[in-house]
N, C-alpha and C positions, 0 to 999 in steps of 0.2 A: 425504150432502151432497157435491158433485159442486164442482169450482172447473174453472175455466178456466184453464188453464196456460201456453197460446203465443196469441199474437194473430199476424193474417192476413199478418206477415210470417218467421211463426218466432220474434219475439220472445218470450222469457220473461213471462208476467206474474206484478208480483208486485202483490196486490189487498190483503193482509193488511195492517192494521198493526198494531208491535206484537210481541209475544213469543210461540213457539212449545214448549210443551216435546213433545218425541219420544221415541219408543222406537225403534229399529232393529233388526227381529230376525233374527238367522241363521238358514242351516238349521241343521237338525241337524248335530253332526261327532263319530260314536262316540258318540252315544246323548248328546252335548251340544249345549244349545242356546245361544247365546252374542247377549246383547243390550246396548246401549247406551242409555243414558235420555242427553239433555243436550237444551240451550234453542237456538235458534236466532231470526234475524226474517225468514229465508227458507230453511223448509226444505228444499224443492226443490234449492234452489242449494250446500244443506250436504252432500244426500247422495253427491255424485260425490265429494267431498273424503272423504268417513268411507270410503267403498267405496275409494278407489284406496289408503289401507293395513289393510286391514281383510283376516288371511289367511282368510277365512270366505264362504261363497259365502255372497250375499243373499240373505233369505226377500219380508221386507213391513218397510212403516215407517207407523205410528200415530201421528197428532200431534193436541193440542192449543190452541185460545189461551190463553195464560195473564194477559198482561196485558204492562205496563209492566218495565225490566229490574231492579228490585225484588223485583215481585210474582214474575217467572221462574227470576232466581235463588233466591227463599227458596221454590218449589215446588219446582224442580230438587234441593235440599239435601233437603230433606224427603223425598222418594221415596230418596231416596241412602240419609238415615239409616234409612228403612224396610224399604230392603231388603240392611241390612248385610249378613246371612247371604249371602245369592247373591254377594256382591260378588267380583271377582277382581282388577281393576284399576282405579282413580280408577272414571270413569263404564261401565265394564265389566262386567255382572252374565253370570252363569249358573245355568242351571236343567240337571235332566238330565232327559234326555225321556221321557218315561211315568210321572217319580217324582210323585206327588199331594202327598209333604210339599214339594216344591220349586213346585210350581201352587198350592196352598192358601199358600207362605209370599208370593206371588208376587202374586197375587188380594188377600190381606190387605193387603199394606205400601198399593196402591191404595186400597183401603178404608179404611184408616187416615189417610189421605191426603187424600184428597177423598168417603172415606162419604156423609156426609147429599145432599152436591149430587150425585154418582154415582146415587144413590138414587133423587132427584127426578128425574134428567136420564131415565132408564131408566125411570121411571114414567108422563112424560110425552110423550118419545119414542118409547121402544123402542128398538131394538139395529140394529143393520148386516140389510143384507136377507138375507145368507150365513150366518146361524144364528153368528156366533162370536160372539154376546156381548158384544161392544166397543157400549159406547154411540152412539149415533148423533151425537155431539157431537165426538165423535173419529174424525178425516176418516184413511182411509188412500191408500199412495202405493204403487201395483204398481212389481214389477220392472221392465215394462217401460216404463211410465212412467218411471222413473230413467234406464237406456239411452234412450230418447228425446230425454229431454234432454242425456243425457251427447255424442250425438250432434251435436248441434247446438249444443253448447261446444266441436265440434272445430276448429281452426284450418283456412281453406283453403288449400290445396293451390297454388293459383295464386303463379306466379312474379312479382315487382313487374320490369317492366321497368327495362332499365338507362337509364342516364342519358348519354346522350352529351358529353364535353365539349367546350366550345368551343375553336375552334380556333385 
C-alpha cells in the first residue's frame, strides 16, 4: 500500500485519521536487534523525534491503523504485555539476531495479539511484495523516506532582514 507523503509544495501530507501503532526497528548492534512498538496519529512526523535520541542506527519502521486513542492505546499495552520477555526499557524491546526462540517469541506475542484478523488479512491479501512476511495491511516507511523528510523539517538558512529605525 503506497501513501502520498509531500504534496506539490514539499508540504507533508497527513491523509490518515486517527491512530497509528508502529514498530521501529534498528539495525542490528553486536548481534542485537533493538525495536520500539508505541502509537502515534502521524507517524511520519514521530519518526525524526524517536531517531534524533535513539543511539542505534535506523533499520525500517512498520505501522498500522488501529483506531480511535482508546482502541491505540489498549493495542499498544497489549503487544507490550506480550512481549514482556524482549522488553528492556518501557516501549524498548530486543531480540538477538539469528536467535529463533527470540523471532518465534517475537511472531507469537503478534499472534496473540491480533491472530484471527492477521490470519484473515494474509489470506485475503497476501504479504509485502519483498517476500518479509509483513501483512500487506501493514504500510512500511524506508530510511530514506525518514531523511527526506527529516530534510525538509530543516529550518532555512535565510537571514530575516534588519529593520531599520526611524529616525
Amino acid at each position: 500500500m503506497t501513501h502520498q507523503l509531500y504534496g506539490a509544495r514539499g508540504n507533508v501530507i497527513n491523509t490518515f485519521g486517527g491512530y497509528h501503532l508502529y514498530i521501529l526497528f534498528c539495525k542490528p548492534y553486536r548481534e542485537l536487534r533493538f525495536f520500539k512498538i508505541g502509537i502515534s496519529t502521524f507517524v511520519m512526523g514521530r519518526m525524526p523525534q524517536l531517531l534524533c535520541g535513539c543511539p542505534f542506527e535506523f533499520d525500517r519502521v512498520v505501522y498500522t491503523y488501529v483506531g480511535n486513542s482508546k482502541e491505540a492505546h489498549a493495542a499498544e499495552a497489549s503487544l507490550h504485555r506480550e512481549m514482556a520477555k524482549l522488553s528492556t526499557c518501557r516501549e524498548w524491546f530486543c531480540m538477538r539476531e539469528g536467535n529463533d526462540d527470540d523471532s518465534k517469541e517475537f511472531n507469537d506475542a503478534i499472534f496473540r495479539t491480533w491472530g484471527q484478523e492477521l490470519q484473515e488479512m494474509q489470506e485475503s491479501m497476501g504479504t509485502q511484495p519483498d517476500g518479509s512476511g509483513v501483512p500487506t495491511k501493514w504500510n512500511r516507511i524506508s530510511e530514506e523516506a525518514i531523511k527526506g523528510y527529516m530534510a525538509l523539517q530543516r529550518p532555512s538558512k535565510r537571514r530575516r532582514p534588519k529593520h531599520r529605525r526611524a529616525a
